[in-house]
C-alpha positions in Angstrom: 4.2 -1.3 9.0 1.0 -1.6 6.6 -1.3 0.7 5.5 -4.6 1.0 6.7 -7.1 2.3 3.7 -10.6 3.1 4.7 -13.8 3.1 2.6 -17.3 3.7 3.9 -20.3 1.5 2.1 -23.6 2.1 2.3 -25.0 -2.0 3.2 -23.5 -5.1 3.9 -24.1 -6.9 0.9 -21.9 -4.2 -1.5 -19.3 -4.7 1.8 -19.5 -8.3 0.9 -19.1 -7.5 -2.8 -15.9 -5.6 -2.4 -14.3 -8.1 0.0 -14.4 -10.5 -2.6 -13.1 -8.3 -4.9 -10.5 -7.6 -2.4 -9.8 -11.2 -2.5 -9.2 -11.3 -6.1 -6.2 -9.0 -5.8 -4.4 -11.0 -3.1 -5.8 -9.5 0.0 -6.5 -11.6 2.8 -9.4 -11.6 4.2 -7.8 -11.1 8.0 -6.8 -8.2 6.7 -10.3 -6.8 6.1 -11.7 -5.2 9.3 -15.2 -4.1 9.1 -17.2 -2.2 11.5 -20.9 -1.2 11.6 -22.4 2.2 12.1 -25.3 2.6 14.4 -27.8 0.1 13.8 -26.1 -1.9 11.2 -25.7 -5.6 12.3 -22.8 -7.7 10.2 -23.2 -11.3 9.7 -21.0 -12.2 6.8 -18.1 -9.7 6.9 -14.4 -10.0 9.0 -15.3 -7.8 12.2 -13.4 -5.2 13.5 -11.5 -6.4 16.8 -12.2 -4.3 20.0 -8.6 -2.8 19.7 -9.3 -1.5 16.3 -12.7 0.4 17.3 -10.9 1.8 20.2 -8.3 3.2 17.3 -5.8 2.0 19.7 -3.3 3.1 17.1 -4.7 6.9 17.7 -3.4 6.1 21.4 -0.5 4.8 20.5 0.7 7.7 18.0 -0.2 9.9 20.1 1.5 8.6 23.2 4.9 8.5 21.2 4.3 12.1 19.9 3.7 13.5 23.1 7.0 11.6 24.6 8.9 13.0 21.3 7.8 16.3 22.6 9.0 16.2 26.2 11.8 14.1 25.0 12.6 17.7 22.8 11.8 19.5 25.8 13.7 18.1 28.2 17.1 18.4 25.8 16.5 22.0 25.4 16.4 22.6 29.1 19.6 20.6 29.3 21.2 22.5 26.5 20.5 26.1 28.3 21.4 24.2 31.6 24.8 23.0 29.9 25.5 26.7 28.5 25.0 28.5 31.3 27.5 25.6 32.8 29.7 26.6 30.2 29.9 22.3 29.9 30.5 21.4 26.3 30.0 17.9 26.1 26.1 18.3 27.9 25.4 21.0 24.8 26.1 18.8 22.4 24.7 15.7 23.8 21.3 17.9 24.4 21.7 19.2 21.0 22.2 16.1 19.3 18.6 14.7 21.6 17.3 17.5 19.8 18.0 17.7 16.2 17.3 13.9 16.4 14.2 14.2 18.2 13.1 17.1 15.8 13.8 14.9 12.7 11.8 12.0 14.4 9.0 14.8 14.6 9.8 16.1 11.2 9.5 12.5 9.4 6.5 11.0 11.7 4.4 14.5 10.7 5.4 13.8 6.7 6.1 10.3 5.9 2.9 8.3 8.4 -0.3 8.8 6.9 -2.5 10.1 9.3 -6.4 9.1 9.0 -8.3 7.6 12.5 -11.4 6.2 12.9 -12.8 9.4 14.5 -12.8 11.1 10.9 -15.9 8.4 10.2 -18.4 9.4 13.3 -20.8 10.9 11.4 -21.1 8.5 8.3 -20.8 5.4 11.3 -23.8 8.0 13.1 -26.1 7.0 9.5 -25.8 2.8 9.4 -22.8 3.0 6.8 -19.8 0.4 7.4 -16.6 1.0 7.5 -14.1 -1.5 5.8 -10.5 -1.3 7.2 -8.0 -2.9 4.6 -4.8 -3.4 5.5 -2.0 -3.8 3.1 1.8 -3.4 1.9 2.5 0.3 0.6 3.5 -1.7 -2.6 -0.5 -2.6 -2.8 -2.2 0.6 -1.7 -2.6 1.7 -5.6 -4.1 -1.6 -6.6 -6.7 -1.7 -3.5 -7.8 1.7 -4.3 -8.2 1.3 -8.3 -10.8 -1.8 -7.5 -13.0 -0.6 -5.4 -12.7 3.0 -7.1 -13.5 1.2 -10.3 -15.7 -1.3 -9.3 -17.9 -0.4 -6.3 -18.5 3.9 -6.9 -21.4 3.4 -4.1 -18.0 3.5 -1.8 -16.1 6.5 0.0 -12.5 6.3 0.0 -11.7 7.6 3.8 -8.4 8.2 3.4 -5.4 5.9 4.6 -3.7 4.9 8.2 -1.2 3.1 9.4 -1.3 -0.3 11.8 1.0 -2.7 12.9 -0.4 -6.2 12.2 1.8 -7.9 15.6 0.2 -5.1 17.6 -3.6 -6.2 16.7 -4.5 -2.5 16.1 
């Protein structure tokens, strides 16, 4: 899993700036994303695919969080069912779904950061662009010192998560 770090830039050419600059601390340029706010065309910059403006990873998290949840459900309806059974072996299968489930929930809420492309409507709404740069936890620190340090003209957004097999 890599991280996805967003900054908002006002124009394309300081986008263009901070790609290189990108480059200069090992980041690949397929793993820049950029996407234009309203009016904003991009000629020279990596564009986001159509599966990362949908935020298909929104979908995706939020697909498995709702299953987690009637996973969690389910178990604790089979855990009064088994009780009121007076069946053992179901209570502790359901109560093992749960505590399992719950520590799924419990790590997912704590441990994956949490930032989606909807946060960024209203800076998209005013021409800004968005630059999507996905890398290794390892290089989250060094992606955010350069552009903190050498492009202040850009708004650190916050950080995601994205699968790079998945294309989202």
């Amino acid at each position: 899993m890599l991280r996805r770090l967003y900054f908002m830039i006002p124009d394309e050419s300081q986008a263009m700036q901070a790609v290189a600059d990108l480059e200069t601390v090992g980041v690949d340029r397929n793993h820049v994303h950029a996407m234009p706010g309203r009016g904003a065309t991009l000629t020279h910059l990596p564009l986001a695919t159509e599966r990362q403006r949908r935020d298909d990873a929104w979908h995706l998290e939020s697909s498995v969080w709702t299953a987690n949840m009637a996973l969690f459900g389910l178990a604790l309806l089979g855990l009064l069912a088994s009780l009121y059974l007076r069946s053992l072996a179901g209570a502790a299968a359901a109560a093992t779904i749960m505590v399992i489930t719950f520590a799924a929930g419990a790590w997912f809420a704590v441990r994956v950061p949490d930032t989606h492309l909807s946060e960024f409507r209203g800076a998209l709404a005013h021409s800004e662009i968005l630059l999507m740069v996905d890398v290794p936890k390892a290089k989250v620190f060094d992606v955010e010192e350069i552009i903190r340090r050498r492009h202040p003209e850009a708004v650190m957004g916050g950080a995601g998560w994205t699968f790079e097999r998945l294309g989202i």
